[in-house]
N, C-alpha and C positions, 0 to 999 in steps of 0.2 A: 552472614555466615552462621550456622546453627551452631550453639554453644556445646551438643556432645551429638556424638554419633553413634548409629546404629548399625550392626554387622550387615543385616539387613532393612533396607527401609519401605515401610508397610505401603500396601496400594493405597494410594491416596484417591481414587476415582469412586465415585457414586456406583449403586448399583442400579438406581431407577432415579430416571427424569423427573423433576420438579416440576411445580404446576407455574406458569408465567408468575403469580405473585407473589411465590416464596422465591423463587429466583431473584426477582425484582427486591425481597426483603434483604437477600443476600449478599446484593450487590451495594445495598441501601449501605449497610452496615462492614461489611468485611474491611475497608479501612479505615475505621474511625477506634481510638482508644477508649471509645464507649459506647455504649447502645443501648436499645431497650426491645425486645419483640414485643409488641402487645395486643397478635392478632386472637380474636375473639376463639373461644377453644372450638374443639373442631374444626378448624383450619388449619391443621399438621403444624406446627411449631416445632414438634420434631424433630421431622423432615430439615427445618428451616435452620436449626442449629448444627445437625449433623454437617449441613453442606457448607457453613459456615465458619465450623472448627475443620473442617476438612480443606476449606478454603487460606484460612487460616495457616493449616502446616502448608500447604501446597506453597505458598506466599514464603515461609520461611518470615513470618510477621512475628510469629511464636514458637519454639520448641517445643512445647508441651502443653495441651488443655486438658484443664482438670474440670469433667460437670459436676455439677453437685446439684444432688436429685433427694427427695424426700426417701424416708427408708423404706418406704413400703414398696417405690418405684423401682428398685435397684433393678431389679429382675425384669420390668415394664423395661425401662434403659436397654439391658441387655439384649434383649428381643430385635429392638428398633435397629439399635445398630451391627444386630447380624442380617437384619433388612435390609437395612439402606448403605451400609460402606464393609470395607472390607479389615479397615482397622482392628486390631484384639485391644480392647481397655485391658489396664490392670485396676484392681479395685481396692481401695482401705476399708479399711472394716475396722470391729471394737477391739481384732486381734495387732495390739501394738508391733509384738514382733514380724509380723508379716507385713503390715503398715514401714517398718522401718526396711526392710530390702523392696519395695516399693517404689519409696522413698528415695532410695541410692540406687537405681535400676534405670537405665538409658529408655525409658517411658516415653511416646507420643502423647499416649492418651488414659486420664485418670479419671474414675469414676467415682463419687466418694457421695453420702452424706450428712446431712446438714453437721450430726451432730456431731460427726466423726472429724470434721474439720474444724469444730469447738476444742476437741480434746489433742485435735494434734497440731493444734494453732503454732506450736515454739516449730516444730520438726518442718511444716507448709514453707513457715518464710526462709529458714538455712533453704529448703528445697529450692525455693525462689532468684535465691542469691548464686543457684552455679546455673540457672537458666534464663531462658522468659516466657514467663508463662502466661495463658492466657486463661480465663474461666467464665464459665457459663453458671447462672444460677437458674435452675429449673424451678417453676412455682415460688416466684423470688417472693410475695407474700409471705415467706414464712421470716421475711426479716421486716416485717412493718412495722413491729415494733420498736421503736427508737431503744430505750434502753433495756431489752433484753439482753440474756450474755451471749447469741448470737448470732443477733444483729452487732454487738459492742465487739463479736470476734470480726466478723466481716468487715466493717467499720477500720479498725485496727490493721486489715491486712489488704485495703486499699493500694497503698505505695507498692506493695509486695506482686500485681499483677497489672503487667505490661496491656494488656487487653480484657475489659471488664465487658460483659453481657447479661441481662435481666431477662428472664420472660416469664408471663403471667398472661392468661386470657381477661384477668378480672385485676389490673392494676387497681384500680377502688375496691378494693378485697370485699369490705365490708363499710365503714365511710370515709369520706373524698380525701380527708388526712391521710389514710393506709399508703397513698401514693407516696409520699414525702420519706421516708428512709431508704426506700427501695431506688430513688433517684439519688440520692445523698450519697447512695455507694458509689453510683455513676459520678459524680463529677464535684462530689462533696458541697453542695450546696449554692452551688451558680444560678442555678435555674431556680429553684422554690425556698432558698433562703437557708440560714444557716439555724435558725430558731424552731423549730418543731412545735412548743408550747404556743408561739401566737399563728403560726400556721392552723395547728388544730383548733384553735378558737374561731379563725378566719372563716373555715371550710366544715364547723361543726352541724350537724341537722340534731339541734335538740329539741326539746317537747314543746317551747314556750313560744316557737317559732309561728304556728297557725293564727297566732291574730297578734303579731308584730311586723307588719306592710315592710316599713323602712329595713328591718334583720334580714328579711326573705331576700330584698333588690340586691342589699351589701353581701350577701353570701352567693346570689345569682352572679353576679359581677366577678366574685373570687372563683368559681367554680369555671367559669366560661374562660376565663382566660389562661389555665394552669396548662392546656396541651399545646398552648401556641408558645408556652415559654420550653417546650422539651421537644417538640417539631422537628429539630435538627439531627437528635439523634436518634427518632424512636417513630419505630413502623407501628400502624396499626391497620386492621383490616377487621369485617367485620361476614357475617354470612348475610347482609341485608346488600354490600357494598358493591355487587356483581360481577366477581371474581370467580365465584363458583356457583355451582346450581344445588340446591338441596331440594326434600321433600317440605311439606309445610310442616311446621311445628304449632298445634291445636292446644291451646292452654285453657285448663276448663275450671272452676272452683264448684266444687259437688259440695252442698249444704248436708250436714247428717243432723240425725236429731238426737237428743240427750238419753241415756240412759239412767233411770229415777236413783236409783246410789249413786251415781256417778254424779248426779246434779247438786244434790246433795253434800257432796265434798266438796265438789267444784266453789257451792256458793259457802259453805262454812272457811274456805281458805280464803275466800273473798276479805269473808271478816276480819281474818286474823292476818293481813298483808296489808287491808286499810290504812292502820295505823302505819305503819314502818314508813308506807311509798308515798303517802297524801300528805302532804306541807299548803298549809292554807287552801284546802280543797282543790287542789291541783297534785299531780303528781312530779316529785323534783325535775328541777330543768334539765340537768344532764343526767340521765340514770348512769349508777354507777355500776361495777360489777358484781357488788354483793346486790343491788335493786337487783338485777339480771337473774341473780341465782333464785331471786324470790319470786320472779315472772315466770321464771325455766316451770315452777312448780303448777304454775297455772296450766301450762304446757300440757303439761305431765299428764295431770287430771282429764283434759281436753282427749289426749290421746289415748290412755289408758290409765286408770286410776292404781293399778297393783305399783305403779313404778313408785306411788309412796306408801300405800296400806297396803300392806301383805296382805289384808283380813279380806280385799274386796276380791269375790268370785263368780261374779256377773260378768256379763257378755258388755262392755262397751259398747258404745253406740255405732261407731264407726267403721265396727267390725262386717255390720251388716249391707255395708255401703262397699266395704271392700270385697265382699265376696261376690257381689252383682257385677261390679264391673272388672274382674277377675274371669266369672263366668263368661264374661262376653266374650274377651279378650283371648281366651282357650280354645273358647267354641269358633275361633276364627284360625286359629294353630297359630294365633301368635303369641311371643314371648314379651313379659311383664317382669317391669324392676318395680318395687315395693320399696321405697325411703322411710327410713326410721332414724332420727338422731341420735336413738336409745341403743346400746347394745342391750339389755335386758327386753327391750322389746321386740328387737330381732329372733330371741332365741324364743319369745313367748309368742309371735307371732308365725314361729317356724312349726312350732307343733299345734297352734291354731289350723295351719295351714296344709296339714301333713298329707292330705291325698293328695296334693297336688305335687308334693316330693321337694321341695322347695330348697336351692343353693342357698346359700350364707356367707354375706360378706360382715365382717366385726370387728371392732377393735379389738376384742378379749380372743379373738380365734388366731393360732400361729399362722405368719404369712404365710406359710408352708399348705397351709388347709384352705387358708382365702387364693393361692393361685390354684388349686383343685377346685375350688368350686367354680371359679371363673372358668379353669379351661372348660369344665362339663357343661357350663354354664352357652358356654359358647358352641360346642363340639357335637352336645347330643341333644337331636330335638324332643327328646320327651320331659326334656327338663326347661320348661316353661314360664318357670317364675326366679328370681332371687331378691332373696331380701336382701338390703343393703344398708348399713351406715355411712352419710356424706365422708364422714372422717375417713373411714377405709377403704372409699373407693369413689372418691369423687374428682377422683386426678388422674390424670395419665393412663385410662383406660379407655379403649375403644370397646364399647356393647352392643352395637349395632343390629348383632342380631335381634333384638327387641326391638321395638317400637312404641311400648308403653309406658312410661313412669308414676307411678302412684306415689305421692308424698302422704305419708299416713300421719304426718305430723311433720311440722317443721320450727328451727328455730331462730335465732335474732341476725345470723351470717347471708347476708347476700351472694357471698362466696361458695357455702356448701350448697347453696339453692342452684344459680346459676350453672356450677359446675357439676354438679349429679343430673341435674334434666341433661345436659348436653351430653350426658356418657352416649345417648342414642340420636342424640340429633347431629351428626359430623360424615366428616367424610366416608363414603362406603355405603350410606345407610341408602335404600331404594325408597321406602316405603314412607306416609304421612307418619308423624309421629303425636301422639297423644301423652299430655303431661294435664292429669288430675292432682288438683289439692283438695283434699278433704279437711272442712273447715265446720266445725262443730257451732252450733246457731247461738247467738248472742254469748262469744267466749273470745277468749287472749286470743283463737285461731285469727278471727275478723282484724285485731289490731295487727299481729305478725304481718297478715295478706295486704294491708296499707302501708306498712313500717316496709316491708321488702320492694315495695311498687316504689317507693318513696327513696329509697336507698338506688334500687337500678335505674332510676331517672338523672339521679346524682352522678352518679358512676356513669351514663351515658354522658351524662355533658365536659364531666372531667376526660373524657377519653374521644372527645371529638366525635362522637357517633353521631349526637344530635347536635343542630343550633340552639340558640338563645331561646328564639321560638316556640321550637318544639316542645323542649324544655317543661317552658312555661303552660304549655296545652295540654301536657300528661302528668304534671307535677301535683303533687297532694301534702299540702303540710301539715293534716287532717291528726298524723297517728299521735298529736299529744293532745287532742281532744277526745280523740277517740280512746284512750286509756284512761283519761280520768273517767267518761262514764262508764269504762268497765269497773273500776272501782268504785266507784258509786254506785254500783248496781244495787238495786233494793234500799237508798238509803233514801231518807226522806228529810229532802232539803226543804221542805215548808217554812 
């Protein structure tokens, strides 16, 4: 019997049919006190949770689900579920007082996120305690972190939810550890252990890996067996697995050629990073996060050199690789998403780009201006292009209208990769889809484009896509040899 009632109680019915495999994920999950979706993106997940928390109150399993959606999504959420059900969410936000008659309000369904339920962690569990509630974590990656504060809230308010649900299309977010807290929510540690520090050591792909046989077999071994121990409670599905039909998705790597200042910097940072990253003519075995910050800068250069000299006023190399196949892509009337991990290079690439009128999605631009450009983005055909950063809009957006992806630069996340080419490759799309990475010639571009092949081979076997096999026939443990000789470029080991 449900712990409060409502004067009225909301339709609890779909408003559009399921595809047979989200049914099937539904039915997979709706009684179990834990779960995990981990259908590959583009495959409505959506869909798959609405019908699921819908199933949920129908069942009288839960009196209330709370989603908890990244903040950029709030509004992305809203949308779906004036789509797909007839339920009204009420929503928390950073306004506490509104959060508290929320709170104390005969609610179904509560829309909240991440960080909002960081801050109102004490008011969530009282809430807990006159119901049962059930929750759903949207892009649950954003608790991969073991000890962030929260993941350590989520963690903490385990006991607090009678029905617990994950979904992510990239549970190896970024490497095969990433899985390991996001399952720790689910069932605190039954499945992948309660130690995190020797798990990530288990499941680490670091540099020293390419010519140590025996580390490769022992990491193969841990990696292959991690989705047969979560099997029981976790769907996954993929667009390879013949559930549905897409167009093809054409992945292409366009070589550009350097720009003479821009070489220039490129190789003087060489020199002055040398020292820091190279230990015994090797570059360290686990890079760490400040290593990262000094690679981002190779990046930088690779991509456009102003993102660290303001002084440089040349045309990049890459620029002119982007305009050719822009060109094509127009003169066909199709629409073009342009990836940048830079906001600064969004807005430099926006006035590069000005005849062609070009949307803007940004971290630095209010959500408010990023759902205008999308809707125009999507709504009016003379608007052809958007520029886009992975961070602001590499989730929970369907672009379909396009069909092109250009990465003008990318960086060490498998996650922002993965998930921004798919904004166009998913359900709805009619058309072939083309995703170029433009990779600057003998630069950090060539190690990223191995480091990322290397990481989604990992993440395929972590998540049951491929076998042991396969695995082994697309796998490259190349990218820490391939970084020491970018660093050694020009040195002369005679």
């Amino acid at each position: 019997m449900s712990k409060i009632l409502l004067r009225k109680e909301p339709d609890l019915s779909t408003k559009h049919q399921s595809f047979p495999y989200q049914h099937d994920a539904v039915m997979a999950l709706c009684n179990l006190e834990y779960g995990a979706i981990f259908h590959e993106q583009g495959l409505g997940k959506t869909k798959i949770a609405i019908d699921l928390l819908l199933n949920w109150l129908q069942q009288k399993a839960v009196d209330t689900v709370i989603l908890v959606v990244k903040k950029s999504l709030i509004q992305n959420w809203s949308d779906e579920l004036t789509t797909h059900c007839f339920i009204k969410p009420r929503f928390l936000s950073a306004n506490r007082q509104e959060n508290f008659y929320v709170l104390n309000s005969p609610v179904r369904l509560v829309v909240a996120n991440y960080e909002t339920i960081k801050s109102e962690k004490d008011r969530i569990k009282l809430f807990s305690k006159t119901r049962d509630v059930g929750v759903i974590l949207d892009e649950a990656a954003k608790i991969k972190t073991p000890d962030s504060e929260i993941t350590q809230t989520f963690f903490e308010l385990i006991p607090f939810f009678k029905r617990r649900v994950i979904m992510t299309g990239t549970p190896a977010a970024n490497r095969p550890y990433d899985i390991w807290a996001q399952i720790y929510f689910l069932d605190q540690g039954k499945s992948l252990g309660t130690n995190f520090s020797e798990f990530k050591r288990e499941t680490n792909l670091d540099n020293d890996l390419y010519d140590d046989i025996g580390r490769q077999i022992d990491l193969e071994k841990k990696l292959s067996g991690i989705f047969s121990r979560i099997a029981s409670f976790a769907v996954r599905e993929t667009k390879t697995s013949g559930v549905i039909e897409l167009p093809d998705k054409v992945i292409q790597s366009v070589q550009c050629s350097w720009e003479s200042r821009q070489l220039e910097i490129y190789l003087q940072l060489i020199n002055e990073l040398r020292l820091v990253i190279l230990k015994n003519g090797k570059p360290v075995e686990d890079i760490s996060d400040s290593t990262l910050k000094l690679l981002l800068r190779l990046v930088q250069v690779a991509s456009n050199p102003r993102l660290i000299d303001g002084g440089y006023s040349t045309t990049p190399g890459k620029m002119d690789t982007l305009r050719e196949l822009l060109s094509e892509s127009t003169s066909k009337g199709e629409k073009t998403i342009i990836w940048t991990s830079f906001n600064e290079n969004a807005v430099w690439l926006a006035k590069e780009l000005i005849e062609h009128s070009p949307c803007t999605v940004y971290g630095k631009l209010p959500i408010k201006d990023r759902n205008e450009h999308i809707k125009r983005f999507k709504t009016d055909p003379a608007a052809r292009v958007l520029i886009a950063t992975p961070g602001s809009a590499k989730e929970g957006l369907t672009l379909t209208v396009a069909n092109n992806a250009i990465f003008y630069d990318r960086c060490f996340s498998l996650d922002d990769y993965l998930q921004a080419q798919d904004r166009i490759h998913r359900i709805s799309q009619q058309k072939t889809c083309y995703v170029y990475n433009l990779i600057m010639q003998d630069s950090i571009d060539e190690w990223v484009d191995v480091l990322l092949s290397a990481k989604h081979a990992a993440a395929q076997l972590v998540q049951n896509d491929i076998d042991l096999e396969e695995y082994r026939r697309i796998m490259s443990y190349e990218f820490g040899r391939i970084l020491r000789e970018i660093l050694n470029a020009g040195v002369n080991n005679d």
